[in-house]
C-alpha positions in Angstrom: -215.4 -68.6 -87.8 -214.4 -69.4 -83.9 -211.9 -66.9 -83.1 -208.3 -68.0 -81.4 -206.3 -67.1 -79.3 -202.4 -66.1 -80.2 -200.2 -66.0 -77.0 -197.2 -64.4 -77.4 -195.3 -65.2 -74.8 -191.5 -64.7 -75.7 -189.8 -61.2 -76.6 -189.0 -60.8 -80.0 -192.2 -63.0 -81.5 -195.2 -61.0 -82.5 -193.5 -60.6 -86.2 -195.3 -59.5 -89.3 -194.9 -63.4 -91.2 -196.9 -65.1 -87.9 -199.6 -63.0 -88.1 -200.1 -62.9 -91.9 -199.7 -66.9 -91.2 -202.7 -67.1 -88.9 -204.3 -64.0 -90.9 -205.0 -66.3 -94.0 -205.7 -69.0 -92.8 -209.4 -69.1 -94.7 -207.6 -69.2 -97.8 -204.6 -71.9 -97.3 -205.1 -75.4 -97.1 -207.5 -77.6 -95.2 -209.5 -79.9 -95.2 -212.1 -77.9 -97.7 -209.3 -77.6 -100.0 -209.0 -81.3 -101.0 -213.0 -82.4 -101.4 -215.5 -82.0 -98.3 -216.3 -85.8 -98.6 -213.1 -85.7 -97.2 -213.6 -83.9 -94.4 -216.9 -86.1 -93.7 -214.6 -89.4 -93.9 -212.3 -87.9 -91.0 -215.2 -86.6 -89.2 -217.0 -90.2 -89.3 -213.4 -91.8 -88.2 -212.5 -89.8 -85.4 -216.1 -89.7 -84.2 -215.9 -93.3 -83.6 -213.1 -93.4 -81.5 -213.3 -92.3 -78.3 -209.9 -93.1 -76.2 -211.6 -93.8 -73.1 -212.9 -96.3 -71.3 -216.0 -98.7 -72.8 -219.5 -97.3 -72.7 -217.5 -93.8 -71.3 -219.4 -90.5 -73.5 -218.1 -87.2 -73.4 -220.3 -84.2 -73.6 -219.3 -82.4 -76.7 -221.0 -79.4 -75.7 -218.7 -78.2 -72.7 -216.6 -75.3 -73.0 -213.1 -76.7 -72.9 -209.7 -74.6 -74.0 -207.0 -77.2 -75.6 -203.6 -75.0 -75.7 -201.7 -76.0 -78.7 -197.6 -75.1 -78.6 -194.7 -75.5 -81.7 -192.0 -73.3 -82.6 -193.0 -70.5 -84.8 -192.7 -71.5 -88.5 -193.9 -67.9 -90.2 -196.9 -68.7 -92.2 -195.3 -71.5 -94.1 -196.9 -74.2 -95.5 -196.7 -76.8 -92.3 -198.1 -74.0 -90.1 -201.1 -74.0 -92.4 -202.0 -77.2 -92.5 -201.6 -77.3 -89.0 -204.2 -74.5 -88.8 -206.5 -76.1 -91.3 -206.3 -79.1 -88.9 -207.6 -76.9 -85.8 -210.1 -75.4 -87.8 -211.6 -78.6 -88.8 -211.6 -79.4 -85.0 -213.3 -76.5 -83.9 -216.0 -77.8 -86.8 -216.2 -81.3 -84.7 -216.0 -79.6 -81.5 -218.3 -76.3 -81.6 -217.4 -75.3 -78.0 -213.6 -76.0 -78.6 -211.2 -73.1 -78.6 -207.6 -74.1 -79.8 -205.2 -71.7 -78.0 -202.3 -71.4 -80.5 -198.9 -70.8 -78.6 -196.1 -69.7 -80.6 -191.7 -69.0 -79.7 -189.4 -68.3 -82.4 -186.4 -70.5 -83.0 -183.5 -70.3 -80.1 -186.4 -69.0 -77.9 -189.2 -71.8 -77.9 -186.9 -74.6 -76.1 -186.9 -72.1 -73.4 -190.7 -71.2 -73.1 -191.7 -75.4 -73.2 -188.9 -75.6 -70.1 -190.4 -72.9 -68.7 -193.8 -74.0 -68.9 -193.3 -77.4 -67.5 -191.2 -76.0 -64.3 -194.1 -73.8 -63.5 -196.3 -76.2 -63.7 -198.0 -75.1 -66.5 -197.3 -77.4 -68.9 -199.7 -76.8 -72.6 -202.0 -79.7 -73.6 -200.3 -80.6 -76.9 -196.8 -79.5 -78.1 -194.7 -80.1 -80.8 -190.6 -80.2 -79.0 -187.7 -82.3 -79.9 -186.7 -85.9 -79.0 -186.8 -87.2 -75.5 -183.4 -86.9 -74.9 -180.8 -84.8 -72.9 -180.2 -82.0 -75.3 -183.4 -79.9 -75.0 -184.5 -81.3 -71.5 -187.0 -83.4 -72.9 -185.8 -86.2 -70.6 -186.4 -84.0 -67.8 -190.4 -83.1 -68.7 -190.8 -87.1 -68.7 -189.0 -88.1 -65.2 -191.1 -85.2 -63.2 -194.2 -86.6 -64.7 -195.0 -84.1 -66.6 -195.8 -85.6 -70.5 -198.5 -88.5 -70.9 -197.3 -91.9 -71.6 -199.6 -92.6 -75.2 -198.5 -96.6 -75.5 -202.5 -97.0 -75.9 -202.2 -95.0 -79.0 -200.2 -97.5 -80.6 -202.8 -100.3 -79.8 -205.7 -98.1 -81.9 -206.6 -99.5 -85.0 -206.4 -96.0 -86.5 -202.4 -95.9 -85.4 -201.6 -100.0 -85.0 -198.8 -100.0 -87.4 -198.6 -96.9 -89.1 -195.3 -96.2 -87.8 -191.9 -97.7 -88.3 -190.0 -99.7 -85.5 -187.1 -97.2 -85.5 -189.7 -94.2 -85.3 -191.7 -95.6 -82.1 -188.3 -96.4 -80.5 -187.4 -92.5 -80.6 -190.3 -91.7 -79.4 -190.2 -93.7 -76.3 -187.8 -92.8 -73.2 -186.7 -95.9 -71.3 -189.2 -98.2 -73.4 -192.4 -95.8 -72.8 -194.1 -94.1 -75.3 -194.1 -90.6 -75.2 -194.4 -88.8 -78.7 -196.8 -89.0 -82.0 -193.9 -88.8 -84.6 -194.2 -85.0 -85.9 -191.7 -84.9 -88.8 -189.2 -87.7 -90.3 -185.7 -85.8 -91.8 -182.8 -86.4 -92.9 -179.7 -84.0 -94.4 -179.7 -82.8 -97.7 -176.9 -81.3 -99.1 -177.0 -79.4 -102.3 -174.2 -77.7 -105.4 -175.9 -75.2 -107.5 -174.3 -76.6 -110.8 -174.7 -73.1 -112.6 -172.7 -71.0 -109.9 -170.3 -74.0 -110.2 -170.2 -74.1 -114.0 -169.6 -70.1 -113.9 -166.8 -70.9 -111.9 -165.1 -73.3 -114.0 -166.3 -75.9 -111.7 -167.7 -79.5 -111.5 -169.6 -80.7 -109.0 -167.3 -82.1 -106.3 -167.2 -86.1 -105.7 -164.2 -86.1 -103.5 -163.1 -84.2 -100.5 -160.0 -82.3 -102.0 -162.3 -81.2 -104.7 -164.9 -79.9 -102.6 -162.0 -77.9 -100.5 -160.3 -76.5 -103.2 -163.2 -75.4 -104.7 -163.8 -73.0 -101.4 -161.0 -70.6 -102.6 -162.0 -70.8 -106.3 -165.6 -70.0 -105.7 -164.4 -66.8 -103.7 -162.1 -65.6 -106.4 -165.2 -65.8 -108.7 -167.3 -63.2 -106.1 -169.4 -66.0 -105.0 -170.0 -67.3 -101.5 -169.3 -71.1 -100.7 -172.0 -71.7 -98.3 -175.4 -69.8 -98.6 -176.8 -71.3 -95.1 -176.9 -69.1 -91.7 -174.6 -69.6 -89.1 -176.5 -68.5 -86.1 -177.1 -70.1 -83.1 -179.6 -72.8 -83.1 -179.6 -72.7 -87.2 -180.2 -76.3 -88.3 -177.8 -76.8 -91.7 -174.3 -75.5 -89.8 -173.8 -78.1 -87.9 -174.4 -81.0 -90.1 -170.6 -80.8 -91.4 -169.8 -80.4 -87.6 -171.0 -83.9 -87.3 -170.0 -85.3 -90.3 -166.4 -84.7 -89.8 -166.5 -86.0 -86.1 -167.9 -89.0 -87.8 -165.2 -89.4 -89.7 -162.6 -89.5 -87.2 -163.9 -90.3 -83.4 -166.2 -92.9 -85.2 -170.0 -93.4 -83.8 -170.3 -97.3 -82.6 -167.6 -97.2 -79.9 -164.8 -98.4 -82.5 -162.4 -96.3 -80.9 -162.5 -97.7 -77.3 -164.6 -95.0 -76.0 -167.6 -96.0 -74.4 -170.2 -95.9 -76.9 -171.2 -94.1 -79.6 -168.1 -91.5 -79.9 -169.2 -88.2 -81.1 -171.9 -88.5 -78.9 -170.1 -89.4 -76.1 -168.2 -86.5 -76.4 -170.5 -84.1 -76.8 -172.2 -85.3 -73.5 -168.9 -84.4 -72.0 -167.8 -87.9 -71.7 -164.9 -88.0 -73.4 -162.1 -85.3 -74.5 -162.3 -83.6 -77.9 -158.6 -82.3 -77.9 -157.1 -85.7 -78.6 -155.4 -86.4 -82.1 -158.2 -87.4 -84.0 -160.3 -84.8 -82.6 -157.5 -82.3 -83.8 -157.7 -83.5 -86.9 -161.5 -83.7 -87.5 -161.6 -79.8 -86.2 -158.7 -79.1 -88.7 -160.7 -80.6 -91.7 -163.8 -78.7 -90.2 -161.5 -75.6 -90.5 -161.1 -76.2 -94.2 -164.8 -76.9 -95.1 -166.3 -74.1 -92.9 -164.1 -71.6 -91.9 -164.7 -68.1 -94.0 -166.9 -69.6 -96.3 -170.0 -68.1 -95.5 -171.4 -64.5 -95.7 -170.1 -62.1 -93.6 -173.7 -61.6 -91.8 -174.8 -65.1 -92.0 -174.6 -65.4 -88.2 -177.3 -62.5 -88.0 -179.8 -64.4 -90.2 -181.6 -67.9 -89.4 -182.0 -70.7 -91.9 -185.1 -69.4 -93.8 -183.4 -65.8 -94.2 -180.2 -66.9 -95.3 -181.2 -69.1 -98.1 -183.5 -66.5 -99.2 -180.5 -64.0 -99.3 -178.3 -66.1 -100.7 -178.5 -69.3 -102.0 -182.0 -68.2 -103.9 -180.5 -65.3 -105.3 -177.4 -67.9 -107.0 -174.9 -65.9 -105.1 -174.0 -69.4 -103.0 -172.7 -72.7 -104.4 -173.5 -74.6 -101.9 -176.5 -75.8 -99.0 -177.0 -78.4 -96.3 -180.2 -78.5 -94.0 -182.7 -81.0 -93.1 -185.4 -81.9 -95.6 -187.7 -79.5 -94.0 -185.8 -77.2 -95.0 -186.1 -77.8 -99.0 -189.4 -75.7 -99.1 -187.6 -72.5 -98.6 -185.6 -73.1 -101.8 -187.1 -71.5 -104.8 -187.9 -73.9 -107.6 -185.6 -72.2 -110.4 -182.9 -72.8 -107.8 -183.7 -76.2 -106.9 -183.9 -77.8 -111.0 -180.1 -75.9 -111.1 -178.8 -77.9 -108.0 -177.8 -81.3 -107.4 -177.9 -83.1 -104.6 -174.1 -84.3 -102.9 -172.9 -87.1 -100.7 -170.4 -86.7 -97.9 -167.3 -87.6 -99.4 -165.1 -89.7 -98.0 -161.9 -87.6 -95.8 -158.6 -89.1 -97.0 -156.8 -91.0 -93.8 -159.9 -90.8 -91.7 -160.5 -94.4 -90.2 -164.5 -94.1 -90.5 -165.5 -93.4 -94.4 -168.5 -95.7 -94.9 -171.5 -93.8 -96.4 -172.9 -91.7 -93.2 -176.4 -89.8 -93.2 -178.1 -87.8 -90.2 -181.8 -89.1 -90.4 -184.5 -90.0 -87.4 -187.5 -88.6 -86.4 -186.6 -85.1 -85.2 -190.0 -83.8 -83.9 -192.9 -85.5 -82.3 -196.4 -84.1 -80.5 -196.7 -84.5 -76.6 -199.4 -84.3 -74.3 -199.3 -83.3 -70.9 -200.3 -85.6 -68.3 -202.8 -83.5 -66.8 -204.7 -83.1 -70.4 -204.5 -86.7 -71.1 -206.3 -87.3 -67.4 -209.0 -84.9 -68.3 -211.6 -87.3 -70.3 -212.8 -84.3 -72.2 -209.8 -83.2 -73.2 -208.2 -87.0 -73.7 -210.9 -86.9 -76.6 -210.3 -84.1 -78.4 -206.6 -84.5 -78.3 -207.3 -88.0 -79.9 -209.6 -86.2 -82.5 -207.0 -84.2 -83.4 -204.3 -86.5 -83.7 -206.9 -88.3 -86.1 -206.9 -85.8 -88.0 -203.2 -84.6 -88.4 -202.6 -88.8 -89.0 -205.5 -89.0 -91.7 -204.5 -89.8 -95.3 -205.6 -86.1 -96.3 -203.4 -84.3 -93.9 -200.4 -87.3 -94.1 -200.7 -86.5 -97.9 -200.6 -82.5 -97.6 -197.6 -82.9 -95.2 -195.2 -84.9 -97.8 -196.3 -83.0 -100.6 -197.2 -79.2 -99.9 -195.1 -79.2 -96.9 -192.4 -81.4 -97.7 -192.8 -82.4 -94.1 -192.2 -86.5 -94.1 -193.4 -89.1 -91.5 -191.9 -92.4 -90.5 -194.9 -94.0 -92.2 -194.9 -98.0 -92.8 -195.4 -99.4 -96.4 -195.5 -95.7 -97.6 -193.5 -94.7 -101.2 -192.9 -91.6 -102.4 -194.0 -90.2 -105.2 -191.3 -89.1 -106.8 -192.8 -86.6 -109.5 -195.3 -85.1 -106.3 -192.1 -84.8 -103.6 -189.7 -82.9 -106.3 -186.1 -84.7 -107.7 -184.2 -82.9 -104.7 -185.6 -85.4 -102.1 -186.3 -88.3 -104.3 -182.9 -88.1 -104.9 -181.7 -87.3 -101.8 -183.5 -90.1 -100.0 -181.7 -92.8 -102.4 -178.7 -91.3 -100.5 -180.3 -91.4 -97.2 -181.5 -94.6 -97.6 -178.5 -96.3 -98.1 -176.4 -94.9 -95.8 -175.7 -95.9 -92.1 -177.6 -93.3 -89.9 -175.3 -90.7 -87.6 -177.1 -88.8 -84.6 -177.1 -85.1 -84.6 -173.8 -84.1 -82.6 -175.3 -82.2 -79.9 -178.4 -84.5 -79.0 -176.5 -85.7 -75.4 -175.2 -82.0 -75.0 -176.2 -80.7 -71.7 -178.5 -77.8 -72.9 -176.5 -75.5 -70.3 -173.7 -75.9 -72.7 -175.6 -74.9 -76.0 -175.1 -70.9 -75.8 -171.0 -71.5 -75.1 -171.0 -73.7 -77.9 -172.8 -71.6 -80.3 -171.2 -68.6 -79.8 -167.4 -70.5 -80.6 -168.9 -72.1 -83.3 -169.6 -68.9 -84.9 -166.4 -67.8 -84.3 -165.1 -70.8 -85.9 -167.1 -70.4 -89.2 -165.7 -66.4 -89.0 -162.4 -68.1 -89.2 -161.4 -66.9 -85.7 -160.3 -70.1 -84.3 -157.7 -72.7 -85.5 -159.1 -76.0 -86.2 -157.0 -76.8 -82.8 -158.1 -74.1 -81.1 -161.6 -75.1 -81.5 -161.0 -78.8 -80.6 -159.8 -76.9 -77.1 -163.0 -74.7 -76.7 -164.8 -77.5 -77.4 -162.6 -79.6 -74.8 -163.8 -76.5 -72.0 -167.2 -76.5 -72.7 -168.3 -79.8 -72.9 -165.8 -82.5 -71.3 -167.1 -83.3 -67.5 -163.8 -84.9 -66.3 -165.1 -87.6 -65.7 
């Protein structure tokens, strides 16, 4: 087998579960896993498209590095399909070696910025949407990402992805990013912690606040999700409430899009609504997690608590549904956002887009040998083998055209949870316009705020100082 390189480039990353991830990779899945004829079909696909010019050959025998970047995942299931993926490049391309660069979460944004300022940018990475939140926006205006429109005009890609996906990928109408992972939030009551608490699932918002209290009283925790910085499930009631009160369309007079607006520091949070949004926040967050959930990230926390039925309740993204234990997840069902009595905005309200997508750099994609083998790969990780090991082993969803779910293969959890998500009206994640110079500020209050330090109008002022521009 071709060795590969790890680099560990970030503090803190060389951790027992990523190399036990890349350790096993002979026996997780790939393409040998699901019939070689499958293997053969990919093979005889991506060897006939070349991504370069008519009549251009490459010469598949020259020694080329391709440096391959996403956030740490810890040996789970994604990161070993991802690996089977390489390995069946390194079949097609003898004289290929995939360098395999890995951050963990809070520190990965960091290393990509990094990377592009110096000029160094990898060949292919995984990163968020091309907005102003992680920077992304930046990589693209100092020419540092490959536009891939001529992806879309492939036969092999024409069509495969939805309208609304191709327009998140795209920054000012270019295309920028193959769609990595399609999401949206789930949130979850674990009936028997309810049950032992005398408890029904709530369906209305003074239900679901008064069980808080009750839940505590019975030695259980509300919330079994982490509340450290840059953990995903947190700040989806952050958002939701907003919603609720500073609307998202610009029905309020501000500009466009209010909660968004705000949060790029556009508009002021300590207004009446945006008092009383925090003040509901307060009631729905504040003390209801475990004491050291801010010392854990998403994986650990759910693992610590809401696996172990000490927690009645979860929220995170559908990526996030793997790391539930399947005893757990046939005792849970799956909530709506109720609606907030006397908030102006209560229609039915859902956080769902594409949240990741792959980039090349524009150097790679200008190098004809390595133009190739990206496009092999991207063959690959878009073949129906890999699309299909991604919905259904990883729970990791793409914004495919024409494609249903099967409900029995993707577990009742997001078969339901989509019926939700489907017929809601989509929200934005809060922070996506945040300057990412204000993320650290903002994480360390919001902390605070789920420890119950602040008042709900205390935190509508913090979050007045660190985000509102004045202009």
């Amino acid at each position: 087998m071709k060795k590969r390189i790890v680099s560990l480039l970030m503090a803190g990353i060389l951790s027992a579960g990523l190399l036990a991830g890349c350790g096993q990779k002979e026996n997780t899945a790939s393409s040998k896993d699901t019939g070689d004829n499958k293997e053969a079909e990919v093979q005889e696909d991506t060897e006939d498209a070349s991504g370069q010019e008519e009549g251009q050959e490459i010469d598949r025998d020259v020694e080329t590095t391709i440096r391959f970047a996403w956030q740490s995942m810890a040996g789970s299931t994604k990161e070993q399909l991802l690996l089977g993926a390489i390995e069946q490049l390194e079949e097609m391309y003898p004289n290929v070696t995939v360098e395999i660069e890995n951050a963990e979460p809070g520190k990965y944004a960091s290393k990509i910025s990094m990377d592009v300022s110096s000029d160094n940018t990898c060949d292919i990475f995984s990163f968020w949407r091309p907005e102003a939140s992680y920077g992304t926006d930046k990589f693209i205006e100092a020419g540092a990402l490959a536009d891939l429109s001529e992806l879309l005009e492939d036969e092999y890609f024409k069509g495969k992805f939805e309208d609304s996906a191709i327009s998140t990928c795209s920054y000012k109408g270019t295309f920028y990013g193959m769609p990595e992972n399609y999401a949206f939030i789930v949130m979850l009551a674990n009936t028997e912690v309810l049950a032992d608490c005398g408890l029904e699932v709530p369906t209305t918002w003074d239900e679901w606040i008064d069980s808080m209290s009750v839940i505590k009283e019975h030695g259980y925790i509300p919330w079994g999700i982490s509340t450290k910085a840059f953990a995903s499930g947190w700040e989806r009631p952050l958002g939701y409430v907003l919603d609720r009160y500073l609307g998202k369309n610009g029905e309020t007079g501000w500009r466009n899009e209010d909660v968004l607006e705000a949060f790029a520091g556009n508009v002021h949070f300590n207004t009446p609504e945006g008092i009383e949004a925090c003040n509901k926040l307060y009631d729905l967050c504040a003390g209801n997690a475990a004491g050291d959930a801010m010392t854990l990230d998403d994986t650990q926390a759910t693992s610590k608590y809401f696996n172990n039925g000490k927690a009645a309740y979860w929220v995170n993204g559908t990526y996030g549904i793997e790391n539930i234990d399947k005893g757990i997840q046939e005792k849970c069902v799956t909530m709506v956002f109720p609606e907030i009595p006397g908030a102006p905005y209560n229609e039915p309200i859902v956080d769902k887009d594409v949240t990741g997508m792959y980039y090349v750099s524009s150097k790679a994609w200008a190098d004809p040998v390595k133009k190739q083998i990206i496009y092999d790969l991207f063959k690959i990780l878009y073949s129906d083998e890999f699309i299909d090991g991604f919905f259904y082993q990883a729970l990791n969803l793409l914004p495919l055209q024409n494609y249903e779910l099967d409900a029995e293969r993707i577990g009742k959890i997001i078969s339901d949870a989509k019926v939700i998500a489907d017929k809601s009206e989509m929200v934005k994640w809060p922070l996506g316009r945040a300057n990412p110079e204000n993320k650290e500020a903002f994480y360390s209050v919001y902390t605070d705020f789920w420890a119950g330090k602040y008042t709900g109008e205390e935190f509508a002022v913090k979050l007045d100082e660190i985000f509102y521009n004045g202009n």
